[in-house]
C-alpha positions, 0 to 999 in steps of 0.5 A: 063062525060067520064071515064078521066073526072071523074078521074080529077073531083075526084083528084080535089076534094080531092086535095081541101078538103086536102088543107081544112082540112090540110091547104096545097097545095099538088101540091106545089114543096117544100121537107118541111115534112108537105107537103111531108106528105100531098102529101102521103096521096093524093097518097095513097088515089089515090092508093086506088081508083085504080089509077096507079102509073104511072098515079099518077105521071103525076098529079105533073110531078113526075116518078113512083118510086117517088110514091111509 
């Protein structure tokens, strides 16, 4: 598994266990504040894990300054 696969293999994941334990899809195009937070906390976590902005944003067709 290749580099790329991976990292979609990761956002996956931890798109599926925000949606467990939140109870909230973050790919959902919605300005509702539990959301909105939810969608923070999955960037940061992909920020943390050494993601661009740039690279995060295409995830949801989001720019980079929505990001940050």
């Amino acid at each position: 598994m290749n580099t790329l696969e991976t990292k979609k293999t990761d956002i996956q994941i931890l798109s599926s266990i925000i949606k467990e334990n939140l109870k909230i899809d973050v790919s959902e195009r919605t300005r509702k504040r539990e959301v909105v937070d939810a969608r923070r906390i999955f960037y940061k976590i992909l920020r943390d894990m050494g993601m661009q902005y740039t690279d995060i944003g295409k995830i949801h067709s989001k720019d980079h300054s929505t990001i940050i």
